[in-house]
C-alpha positions in Angstrom: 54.1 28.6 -11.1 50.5 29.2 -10.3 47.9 26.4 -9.4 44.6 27.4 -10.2 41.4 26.3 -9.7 38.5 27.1 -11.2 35.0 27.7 -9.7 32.4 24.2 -8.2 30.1 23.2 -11.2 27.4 20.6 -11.6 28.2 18.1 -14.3 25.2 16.1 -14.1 25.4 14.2 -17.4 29.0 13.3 -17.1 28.7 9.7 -16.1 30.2 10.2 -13.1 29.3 9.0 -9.2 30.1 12.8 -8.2 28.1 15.8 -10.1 30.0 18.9 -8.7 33.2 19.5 -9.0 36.1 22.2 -10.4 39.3 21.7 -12.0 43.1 22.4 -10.9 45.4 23.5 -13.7 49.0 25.1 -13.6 50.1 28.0 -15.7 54.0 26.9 -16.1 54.0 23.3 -16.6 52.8 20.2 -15.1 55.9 18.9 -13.2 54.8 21.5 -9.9 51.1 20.7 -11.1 51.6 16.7 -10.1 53.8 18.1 -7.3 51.0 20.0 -6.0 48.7 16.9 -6.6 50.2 15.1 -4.8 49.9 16.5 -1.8 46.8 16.6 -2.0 47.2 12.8 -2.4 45.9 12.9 -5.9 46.9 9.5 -8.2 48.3 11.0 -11.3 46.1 8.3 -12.7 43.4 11.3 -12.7 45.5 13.8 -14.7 43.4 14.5 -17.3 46.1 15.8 -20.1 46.4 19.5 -18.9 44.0 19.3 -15.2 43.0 17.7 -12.5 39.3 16.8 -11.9 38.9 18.0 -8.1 35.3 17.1 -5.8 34.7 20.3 -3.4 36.3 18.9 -0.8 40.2 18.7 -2.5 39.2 22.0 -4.2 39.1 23.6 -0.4 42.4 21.9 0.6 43.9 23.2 -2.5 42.8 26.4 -1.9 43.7 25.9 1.8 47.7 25.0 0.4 48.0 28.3 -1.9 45.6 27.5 -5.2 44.6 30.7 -6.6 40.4 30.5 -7.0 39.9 32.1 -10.5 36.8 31.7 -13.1 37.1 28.8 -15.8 37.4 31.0 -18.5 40.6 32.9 -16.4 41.8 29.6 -16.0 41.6 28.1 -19.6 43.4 31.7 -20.9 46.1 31.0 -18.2 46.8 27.3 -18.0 49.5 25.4 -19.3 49.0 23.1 -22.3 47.1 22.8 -26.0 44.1 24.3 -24.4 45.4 27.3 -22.7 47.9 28.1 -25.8 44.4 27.7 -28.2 42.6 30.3 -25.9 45.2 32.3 -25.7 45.4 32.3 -29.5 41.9 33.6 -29.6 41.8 36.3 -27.1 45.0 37.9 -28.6 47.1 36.9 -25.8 49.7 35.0 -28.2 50.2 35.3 -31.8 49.1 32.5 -33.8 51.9 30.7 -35.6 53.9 32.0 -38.8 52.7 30.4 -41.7 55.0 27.7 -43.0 57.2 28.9 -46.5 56.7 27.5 -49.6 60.2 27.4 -50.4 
């Protein structure tokens, strides 16, 4: 598996006490994703479904331990999940699925 993290962006109407940050994702399922997390000393209380939320600062550590640095779009077409199968849907990548029968 492959962590990735995307490139530092300012979120500045997300609520949040932080305004820049990037987001780690795997592209082979989450187990090594919370195993890479965590040490990092992330709570998998912040798993966010199919990412981690990461403030520059765990982004460079994560980086640092092995995380490959790709663009968000890169990493939505290559993580694991809903959201990476969707965009991989629609750049071709994977074939949607058969229609059902109507037997």
């Amino acid at each position: 598996m492959t962590v990735l993290v995307d490139e530092l962006r300012e979120y500045p109407h997300a609520g949040l006490p932080l305004r820049l940050w990037c987001h780690m994702a795997g592209d082979a399922g989450f187990d090594e994703l919370h195993a890479f997390a965590a040490r990092l000393a992330i709570d998998r209380a912040r798993f966010q479904g199919d990412h981690y939320d990461l403030p520059p600062w765990l982004r460079a550590s994560a980086v640092a331990l092995g995380a490959q640095e790709v663009t968000t779009r890169e990493m939505i077409r290559r993580m694991h999940g809903p959201r990476g199968d969707r965009a991989r849907r629609r750049y071709g990548r994977v074939s949607p699925d058969p229609p059902m029968s109507r037997g």
